[in-house]
KEDREN-72276 format. One record per residue: residue number from 1; residue in one letter; z, y, x of N, C-alpha, C in turn. Coordinates in pm, whole numbers, plus 50000, padded with zeros to 5 digits. Example, Ala and Ser with C-alpha at 12.3 -4.5 7.8 and 13.67 -1.06 7.14 Angstrom:
# KEDREN-72276
pos | code | nz | ny | nx | caz | cay | cax | cz | cy | cx
1 | A | 50780 | 49431 | 51319 | 50780 | 49550 | 51230 | 50780 | 49670 | 51320
2 | S | 50708 | 49775 | 51285 | 50714 | 49894 | 51367 | 50787 | 50003 | 51290
END
This chain:
# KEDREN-72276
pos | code | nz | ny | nx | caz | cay | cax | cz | cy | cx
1 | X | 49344 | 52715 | 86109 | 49360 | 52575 | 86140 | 49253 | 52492 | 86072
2 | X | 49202 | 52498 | 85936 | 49098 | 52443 | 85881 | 49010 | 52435 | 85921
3 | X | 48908 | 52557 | 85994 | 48816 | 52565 | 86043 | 48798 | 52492 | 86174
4 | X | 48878 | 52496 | 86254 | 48904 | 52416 | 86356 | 48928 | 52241 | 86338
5 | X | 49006 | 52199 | 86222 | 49056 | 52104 | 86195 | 48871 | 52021 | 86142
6 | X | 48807 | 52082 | 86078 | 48636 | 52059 | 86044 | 48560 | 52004 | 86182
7 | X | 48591 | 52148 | 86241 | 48462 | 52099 | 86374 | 48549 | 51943 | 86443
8 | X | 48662 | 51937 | 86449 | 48705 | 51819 | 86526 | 48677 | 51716 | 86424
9 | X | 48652 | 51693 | 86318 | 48687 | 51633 | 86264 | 48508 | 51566 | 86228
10 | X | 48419 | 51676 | 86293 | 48300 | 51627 | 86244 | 48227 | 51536 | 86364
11 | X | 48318 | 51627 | 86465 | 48293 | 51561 | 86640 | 48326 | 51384 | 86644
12 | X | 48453 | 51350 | 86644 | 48532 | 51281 | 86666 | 48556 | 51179 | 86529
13 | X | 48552 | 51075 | 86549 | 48625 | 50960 | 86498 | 48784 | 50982 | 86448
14 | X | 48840 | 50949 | 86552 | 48999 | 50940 | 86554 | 49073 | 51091 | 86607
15 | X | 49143 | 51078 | 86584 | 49302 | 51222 | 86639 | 49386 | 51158 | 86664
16 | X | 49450 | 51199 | 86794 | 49574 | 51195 | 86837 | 49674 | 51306 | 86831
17 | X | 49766 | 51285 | 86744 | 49891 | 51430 | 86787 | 49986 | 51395 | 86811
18 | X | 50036 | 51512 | 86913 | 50179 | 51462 | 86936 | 50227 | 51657 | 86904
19 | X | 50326 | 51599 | 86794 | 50368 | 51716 | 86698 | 50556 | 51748 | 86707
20 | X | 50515 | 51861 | 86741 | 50646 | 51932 | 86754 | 50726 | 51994 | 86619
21 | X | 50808 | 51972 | 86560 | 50874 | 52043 | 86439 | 50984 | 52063 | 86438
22 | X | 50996 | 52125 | 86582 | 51082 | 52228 | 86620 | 51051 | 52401 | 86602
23 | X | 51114 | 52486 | 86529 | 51075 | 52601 | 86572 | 51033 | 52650 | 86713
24 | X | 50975 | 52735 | 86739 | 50979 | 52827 | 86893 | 51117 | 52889 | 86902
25 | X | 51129 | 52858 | 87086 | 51270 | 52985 | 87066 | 51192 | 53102 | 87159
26 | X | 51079 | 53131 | 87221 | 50989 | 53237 | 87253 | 50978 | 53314 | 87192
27 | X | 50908 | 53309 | 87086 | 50869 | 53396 | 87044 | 50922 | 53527 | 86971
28 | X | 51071 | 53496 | 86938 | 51205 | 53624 | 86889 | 51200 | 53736 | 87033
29 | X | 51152 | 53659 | 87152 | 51171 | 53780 | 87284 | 51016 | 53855 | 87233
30 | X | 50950 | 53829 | 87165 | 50818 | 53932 | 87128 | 50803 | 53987 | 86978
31 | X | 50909 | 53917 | 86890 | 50913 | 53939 | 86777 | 50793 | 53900 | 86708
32 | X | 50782 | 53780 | 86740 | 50664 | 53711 | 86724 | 50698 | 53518 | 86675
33 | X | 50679 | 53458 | 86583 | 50669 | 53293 | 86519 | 50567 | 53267 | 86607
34 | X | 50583 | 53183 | 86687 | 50464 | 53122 | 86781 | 50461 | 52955 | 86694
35 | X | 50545 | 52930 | 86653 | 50534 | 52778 | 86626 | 50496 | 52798 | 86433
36 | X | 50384 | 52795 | 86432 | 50350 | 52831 | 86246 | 50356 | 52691 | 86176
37 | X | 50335 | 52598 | 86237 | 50341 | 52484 | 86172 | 50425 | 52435 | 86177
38 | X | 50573 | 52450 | 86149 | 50675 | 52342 | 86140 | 50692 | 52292 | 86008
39 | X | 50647 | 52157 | 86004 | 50673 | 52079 | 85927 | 50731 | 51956 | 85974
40 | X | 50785 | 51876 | 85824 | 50846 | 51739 | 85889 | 50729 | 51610 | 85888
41 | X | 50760 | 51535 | 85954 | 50685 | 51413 | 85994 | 50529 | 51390 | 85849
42 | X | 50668 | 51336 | 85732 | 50591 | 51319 | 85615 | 50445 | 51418 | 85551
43 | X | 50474 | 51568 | 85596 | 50382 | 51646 | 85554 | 50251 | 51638 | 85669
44 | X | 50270 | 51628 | 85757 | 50174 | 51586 | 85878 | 50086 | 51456 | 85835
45 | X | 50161 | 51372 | 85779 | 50111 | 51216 | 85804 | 49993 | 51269 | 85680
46 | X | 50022 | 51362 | 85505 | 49996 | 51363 | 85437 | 49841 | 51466 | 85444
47 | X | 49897 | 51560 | 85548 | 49800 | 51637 | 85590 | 49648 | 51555 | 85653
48 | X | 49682 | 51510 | 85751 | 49612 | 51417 | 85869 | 49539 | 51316 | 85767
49 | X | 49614 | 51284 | 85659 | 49551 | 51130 | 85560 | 49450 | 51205 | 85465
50 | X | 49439 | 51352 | 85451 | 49331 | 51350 | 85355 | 49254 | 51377 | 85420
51 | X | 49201 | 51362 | 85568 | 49040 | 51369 | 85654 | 49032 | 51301 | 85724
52 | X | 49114 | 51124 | 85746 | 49120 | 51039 | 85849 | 49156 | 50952 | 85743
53 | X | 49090 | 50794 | 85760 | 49102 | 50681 | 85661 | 49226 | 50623 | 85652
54 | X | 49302 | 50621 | 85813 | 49429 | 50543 | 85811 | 49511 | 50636 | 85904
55 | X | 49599 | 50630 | 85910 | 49730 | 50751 | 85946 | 49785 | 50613 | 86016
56 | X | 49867 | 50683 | 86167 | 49965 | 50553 | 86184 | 50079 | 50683 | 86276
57 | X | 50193 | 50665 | 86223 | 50313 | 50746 | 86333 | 50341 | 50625 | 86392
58 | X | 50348 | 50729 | 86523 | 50370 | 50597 | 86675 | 50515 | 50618 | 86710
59 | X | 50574 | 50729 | 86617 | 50721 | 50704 | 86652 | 50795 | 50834 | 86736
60 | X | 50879 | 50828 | 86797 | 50919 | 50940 | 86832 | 51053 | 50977 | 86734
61 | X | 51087 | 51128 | 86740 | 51255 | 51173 | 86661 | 51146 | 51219 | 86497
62 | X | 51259 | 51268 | 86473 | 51215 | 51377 | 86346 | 51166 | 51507 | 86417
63 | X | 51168 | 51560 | 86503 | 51150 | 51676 | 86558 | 51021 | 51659 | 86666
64 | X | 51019 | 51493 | 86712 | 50910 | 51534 | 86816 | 50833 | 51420 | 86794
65 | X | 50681 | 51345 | 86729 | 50605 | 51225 | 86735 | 50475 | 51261 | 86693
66 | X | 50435 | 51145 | 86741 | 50309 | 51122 | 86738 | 50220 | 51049 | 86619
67 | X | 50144 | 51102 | 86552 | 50068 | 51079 | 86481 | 49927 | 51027 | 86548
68 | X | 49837 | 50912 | 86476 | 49694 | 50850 | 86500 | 49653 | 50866 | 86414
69 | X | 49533 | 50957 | 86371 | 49423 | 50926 | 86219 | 49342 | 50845 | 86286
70 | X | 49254 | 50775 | 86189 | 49155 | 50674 | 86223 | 49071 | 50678 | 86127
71 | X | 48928 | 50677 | 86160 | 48804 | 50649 | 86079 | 48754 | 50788 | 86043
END
């Protein structure tokens, strides 16, 4: 995810996510975690704020929203 999270980050200005922190229910039929990132809202916003100047959640549940970095 880092490495990836760099090149976008060297491309682009701003990020948009719209973040799921729901587990997968797929991936138990392969014996397989497809969803590695579940976290809650707060760890996202905290994540996203140390490589983007301003963080804004646009709202949504605890389980399903959208995050904006900026700058």
């Amino acid at each position: 995810m880092d490495h990836e999270r760099l090149k976008y980050e060297r491309m682009h200005r701003n990020l948009y996510c719209t973040i799921s922190g729901r587990p997968d229910s797929w991936g138990r039929h392969i014996n397989e975690v497809l969803h590695l990132t579940v976290k809650p809202r707060e760890w996202w916003e905290r994540e996203i704020g140390k490589h983007w100047k301003t963080v804004e959640s646009l709202g949504g549940s605890n389980k399903v929203f959208e995050i904006v970095g900026r700058g």
